[in-house]
C-alpha positions in Angstrom: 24.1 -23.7 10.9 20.9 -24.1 8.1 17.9 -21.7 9.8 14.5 -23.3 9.8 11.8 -20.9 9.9 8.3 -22.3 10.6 5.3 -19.9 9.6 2.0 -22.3 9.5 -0.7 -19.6 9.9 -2.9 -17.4 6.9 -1.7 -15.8 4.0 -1.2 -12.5 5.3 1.1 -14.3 8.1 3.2 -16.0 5.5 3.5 -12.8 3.8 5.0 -11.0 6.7 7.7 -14.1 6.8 9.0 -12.7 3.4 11.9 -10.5 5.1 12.8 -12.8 8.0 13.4 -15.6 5.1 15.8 -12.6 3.4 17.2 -11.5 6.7 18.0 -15.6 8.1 19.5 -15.8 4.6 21.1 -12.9 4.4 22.8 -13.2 8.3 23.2 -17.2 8.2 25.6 -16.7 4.3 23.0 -20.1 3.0 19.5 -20.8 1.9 16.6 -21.7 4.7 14.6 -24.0 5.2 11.1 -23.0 5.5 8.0 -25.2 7.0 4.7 -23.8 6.4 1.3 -24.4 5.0 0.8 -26.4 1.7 -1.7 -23.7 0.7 0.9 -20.8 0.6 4.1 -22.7 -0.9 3.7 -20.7 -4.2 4.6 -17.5 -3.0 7.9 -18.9 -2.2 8.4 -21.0 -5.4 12.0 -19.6 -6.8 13.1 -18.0 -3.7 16.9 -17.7 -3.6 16.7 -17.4 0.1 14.3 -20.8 0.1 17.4 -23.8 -0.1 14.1 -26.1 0.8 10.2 -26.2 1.6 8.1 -28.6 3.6 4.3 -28.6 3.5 2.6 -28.8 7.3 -1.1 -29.3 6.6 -1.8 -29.4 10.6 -5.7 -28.9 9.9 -5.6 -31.1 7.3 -3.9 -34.4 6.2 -0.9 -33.7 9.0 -3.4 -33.0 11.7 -2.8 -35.5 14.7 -0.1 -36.9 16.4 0.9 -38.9 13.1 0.7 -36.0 10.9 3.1 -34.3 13.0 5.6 -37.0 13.3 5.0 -37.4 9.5 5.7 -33.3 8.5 8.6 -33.8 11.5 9.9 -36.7 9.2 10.0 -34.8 6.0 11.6 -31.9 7.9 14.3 -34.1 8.9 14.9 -34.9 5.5 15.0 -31.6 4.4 17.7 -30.5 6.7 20.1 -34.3 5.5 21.1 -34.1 9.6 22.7 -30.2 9.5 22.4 -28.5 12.5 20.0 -26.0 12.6 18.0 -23.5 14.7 14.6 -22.7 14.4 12.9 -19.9 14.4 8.9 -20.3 15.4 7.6 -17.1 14.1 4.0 -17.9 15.6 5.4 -19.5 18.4 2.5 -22.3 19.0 3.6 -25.5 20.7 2.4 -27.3 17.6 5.4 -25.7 16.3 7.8 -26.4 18.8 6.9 -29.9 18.6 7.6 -30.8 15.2 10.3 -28.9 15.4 11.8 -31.0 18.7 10.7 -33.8 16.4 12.8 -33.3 13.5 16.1 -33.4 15.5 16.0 -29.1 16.0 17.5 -29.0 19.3 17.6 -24.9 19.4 14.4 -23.0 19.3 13.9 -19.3 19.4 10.3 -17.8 20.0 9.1 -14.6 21.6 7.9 -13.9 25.3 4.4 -15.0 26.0 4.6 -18.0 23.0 3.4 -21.1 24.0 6.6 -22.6 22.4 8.3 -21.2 25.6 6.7 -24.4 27.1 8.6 -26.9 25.3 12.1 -24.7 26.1 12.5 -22.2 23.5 14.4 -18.8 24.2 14.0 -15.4 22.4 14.9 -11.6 23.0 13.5 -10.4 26.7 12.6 -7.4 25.0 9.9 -8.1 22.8 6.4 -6.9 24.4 5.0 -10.3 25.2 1.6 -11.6 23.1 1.7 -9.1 20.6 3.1 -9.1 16.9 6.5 -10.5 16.3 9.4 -8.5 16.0 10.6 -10.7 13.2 14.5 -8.7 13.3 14.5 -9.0 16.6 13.8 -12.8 16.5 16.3 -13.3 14.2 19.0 -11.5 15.8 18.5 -13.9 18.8 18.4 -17.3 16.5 21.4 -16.2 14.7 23.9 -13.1 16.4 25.7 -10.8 13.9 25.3 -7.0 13.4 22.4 -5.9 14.1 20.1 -4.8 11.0 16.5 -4.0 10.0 14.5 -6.2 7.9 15.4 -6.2 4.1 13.9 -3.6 2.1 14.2 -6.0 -0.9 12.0 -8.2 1.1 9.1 -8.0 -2.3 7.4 -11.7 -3.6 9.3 -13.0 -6.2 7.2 -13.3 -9.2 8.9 -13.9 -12.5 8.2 -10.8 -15.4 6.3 -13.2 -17.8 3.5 -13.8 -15.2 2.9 -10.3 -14.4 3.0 -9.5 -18.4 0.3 -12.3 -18.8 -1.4 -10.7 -16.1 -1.2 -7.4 -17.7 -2.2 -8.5 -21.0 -5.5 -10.1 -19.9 -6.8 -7.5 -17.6 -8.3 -4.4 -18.7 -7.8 -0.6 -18.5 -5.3 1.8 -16.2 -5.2 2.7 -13.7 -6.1 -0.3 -12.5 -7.8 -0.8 -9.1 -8.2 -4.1 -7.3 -11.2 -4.8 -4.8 -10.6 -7.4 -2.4 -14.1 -9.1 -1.7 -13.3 -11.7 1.3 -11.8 -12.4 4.7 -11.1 -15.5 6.3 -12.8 -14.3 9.7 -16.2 -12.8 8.9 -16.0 -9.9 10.9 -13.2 -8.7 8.9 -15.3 -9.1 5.8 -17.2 -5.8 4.2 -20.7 -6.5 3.5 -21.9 -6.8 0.0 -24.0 -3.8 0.5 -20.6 -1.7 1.5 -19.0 -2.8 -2.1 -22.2 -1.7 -4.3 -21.6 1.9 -2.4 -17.8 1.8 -2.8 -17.5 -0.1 -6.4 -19.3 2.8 -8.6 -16.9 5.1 -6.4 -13.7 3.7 -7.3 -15.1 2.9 -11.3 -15.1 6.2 -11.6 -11.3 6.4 -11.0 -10.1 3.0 -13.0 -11.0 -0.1 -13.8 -12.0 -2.1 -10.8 -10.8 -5.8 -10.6 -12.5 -8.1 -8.4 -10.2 -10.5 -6.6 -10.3 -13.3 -3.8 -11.0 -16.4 -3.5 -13.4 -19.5 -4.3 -15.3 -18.6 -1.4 -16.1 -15.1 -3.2 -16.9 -16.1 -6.6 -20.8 -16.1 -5.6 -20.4 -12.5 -4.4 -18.8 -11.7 -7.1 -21.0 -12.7 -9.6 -23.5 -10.6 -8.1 -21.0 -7.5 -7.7 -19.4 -8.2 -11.0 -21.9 -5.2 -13.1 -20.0 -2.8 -11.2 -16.7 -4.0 -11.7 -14.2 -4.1 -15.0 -13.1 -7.8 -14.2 -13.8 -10.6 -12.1 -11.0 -12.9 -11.6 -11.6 -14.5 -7.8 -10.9 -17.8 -7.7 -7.3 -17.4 -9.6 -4.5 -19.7 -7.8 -2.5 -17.6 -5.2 0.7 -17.1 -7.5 -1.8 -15.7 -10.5 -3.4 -13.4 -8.0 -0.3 -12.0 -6.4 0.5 -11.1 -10.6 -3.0 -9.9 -10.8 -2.2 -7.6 -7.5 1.2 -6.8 -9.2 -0.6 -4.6 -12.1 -3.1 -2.8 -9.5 -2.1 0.3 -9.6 -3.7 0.4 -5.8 -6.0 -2.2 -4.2 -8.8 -1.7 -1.5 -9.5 -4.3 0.6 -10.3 -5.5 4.5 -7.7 -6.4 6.8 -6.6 -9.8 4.9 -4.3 -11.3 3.5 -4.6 -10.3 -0.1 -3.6 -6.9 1.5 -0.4 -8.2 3.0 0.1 -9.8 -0.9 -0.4 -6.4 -2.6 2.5 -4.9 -0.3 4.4 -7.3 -1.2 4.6 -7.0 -4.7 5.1 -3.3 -4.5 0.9 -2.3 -4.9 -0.1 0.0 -2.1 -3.3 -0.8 0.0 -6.4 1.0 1.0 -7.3 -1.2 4.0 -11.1 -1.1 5.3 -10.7 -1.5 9.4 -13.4 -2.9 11.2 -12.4 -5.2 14.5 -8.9 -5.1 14.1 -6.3 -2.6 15.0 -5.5 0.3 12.4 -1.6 0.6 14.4 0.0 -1.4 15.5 -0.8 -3.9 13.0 -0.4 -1.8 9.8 3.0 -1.3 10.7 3.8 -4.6 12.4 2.2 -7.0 9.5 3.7 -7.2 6.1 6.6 -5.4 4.1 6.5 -1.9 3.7 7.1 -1.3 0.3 3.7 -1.0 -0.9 2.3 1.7 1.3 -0.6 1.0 3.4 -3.3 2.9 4.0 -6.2 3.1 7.0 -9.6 3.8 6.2 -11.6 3.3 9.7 -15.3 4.6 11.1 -13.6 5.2 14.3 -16.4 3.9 16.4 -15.9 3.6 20.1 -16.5 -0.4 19.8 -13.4 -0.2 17.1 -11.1 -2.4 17.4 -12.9 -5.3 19.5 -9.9 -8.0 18.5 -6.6 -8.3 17.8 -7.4 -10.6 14.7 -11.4 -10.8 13.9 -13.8 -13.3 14.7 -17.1 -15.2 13.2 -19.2 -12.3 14.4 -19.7 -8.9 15.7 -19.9 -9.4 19.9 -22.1 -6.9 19.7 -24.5 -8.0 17.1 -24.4 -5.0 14.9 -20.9 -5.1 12.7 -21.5 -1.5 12.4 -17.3 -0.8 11.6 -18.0 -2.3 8.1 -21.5 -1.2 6.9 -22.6 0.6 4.3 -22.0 4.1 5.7 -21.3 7.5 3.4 -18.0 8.6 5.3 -16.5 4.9 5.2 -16.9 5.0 1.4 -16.0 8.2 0.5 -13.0 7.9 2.9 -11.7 4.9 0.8 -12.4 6.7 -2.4 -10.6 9.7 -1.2 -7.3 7.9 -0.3 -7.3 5.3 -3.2 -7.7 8.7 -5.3 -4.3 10.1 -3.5 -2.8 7.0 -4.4 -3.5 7.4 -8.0 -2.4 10.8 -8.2 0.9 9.8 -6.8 
């Protein structure tokens, strides 16, 4: 039986899918097939545990009924009428539906997922509405001995493009700054990186990353920085995050990407969770650090929103201890 494994949500979501690809692989003896957003298909390009991709752009050009029926078509394909059981690893009904679609008449999801609508099953064990247990959901798809998630579970980048990205950045250490956020209250103020950047310049050389939507930021941040490279396609920035000696960033998913390829993260808290979710979210193989203000507002949401419900966004401003706190622990970092 071929697992399929359908992770359609942001970067730092399709990050975290890394070890449940290993461990379906690994339990199931074959390759998976994974569905997920056309946006993130890099990270998986030569995967051994990836036998085959499909694209679901369900905001995009496979949003609507036909869209679905269209990414539930090429799914079909992928899986040449094998058997299979998926695994929804968000656990929307979107999901469950294309998966239903595409001919996958065993679906496992966890308690509280609206995919339990359309009939799929999971562990009774897993705290319902809160982060997947991604071990435990695939112990339930696919029974064996039980295991933890692969500690090998890193992005597979070949040598060369970390070398090129070596070769073209400057200085070590090297430290990268994460400038953006999809959700906004997850984003640190411009006015909190000219506090923090001359900080951590004075440890490395700071490389700015994200993505097209920061380059304007950047530009105005770039004085206090060593490099400026936001904008870079996703698999030259995971390289670029693969020669960081440590990166600091917000909760996002650049900061899933850095674990990933073995670069610890100083993550900047502000609506989000501290723990569970820097356990719960992303390999551990680059450590992960919490930097947080600790106000009594902190956290307000389990994954950020457009804007502060109390008006002020007070976790993420310019403040001396949030600062100092990063440049403290990315300083620990260096010094091993």
């Amino acid at each position: 039986m071929i697992p399929t494994l359908v992770q359609t949500a942001w970067l730092g979501d399709a990050v975290r899918s890394l070890a449940a690809v290993r461990l379906a692989a690994r339990r199931s003896g074959r390759g998976v097939v994974l569905v997920t957003r056309p946006a993130v298909a890099p990270l998986f390009e030569g995967d051994p545990a990836v036998a085959a991709w499909v694209g679901f752009d369900k905001r995009g050009a496979d949003a609507g009924p036909r869209g679905l029926l269209a990414a539930a078509a090429r799914l079909r394909g992928a899986l040449r009428g094998e058997e299979s059981v998926g695994v929804l690893l968000q656990g929307s009904a979107r999901s469950a539906l294309l998966a239903r679609a595409a001919g996958v008449r065993r679906l496992v999801a966890a308690p509280g997922a609206e995919a339990r609508w359309l009939g799929a099953s999971g562990p009774p064990t897993l705290p319902p509405l809160r982060p997947h247990d991604e071990a435990a959901l695939i112990q339930a798809a696919l029974p064996g001995d039980a295991g933890p998630l692969p500690a090998d579970a890193l992005l597979h980048l070949p040598p060369e493009a970390i070398e090129a990205a070596r070769r073209r950045l400057p200085g070590a250490p090297r430290i990268g700054a994460v400038l953006g956020a999809a959700q906004a209250t997850k984003r640190a103020p411009e006015a909190l990186w000219r506090a923090l950047l001359p900080r951590l310049g004075e440890l490395g050389a700071v490389v700015l990353c994200g993505g097209p939507e920061d380059r304007a930021a950047a530009s105005r941040l770039a004085p206090l920085a060593a490099a400026d490279v936001t904008g870079e396609p996703l698999r030259d920035a995971a390289a670029t995050l693969a020669t960081c000696d440590v990166v600091v960033s917000g909760d996002t998913g650049l900061a899933h990407l850095a674990q990933a390829v073995g670069t610890p993260a100083v993550v900047l808290y502000g609506p989000t969770p501290a723990a569970p979710f820097a356990r719960a979210w992303g390999p551990a193989h680059g450590a992960r650090v919490a930097v947080s203000r600790g106000l009594a507002c902190q956290p307000c949401s389990a994954s950020g929103g457009p804007r502060c419900p109390l008006g002020h966004h007070a976790c993420l401003a310019a403040a001396a201890g949030l600062e100092a706190a990063a440049r403290r622990e990315v300083e620990k970092v260096l010094r091993g």
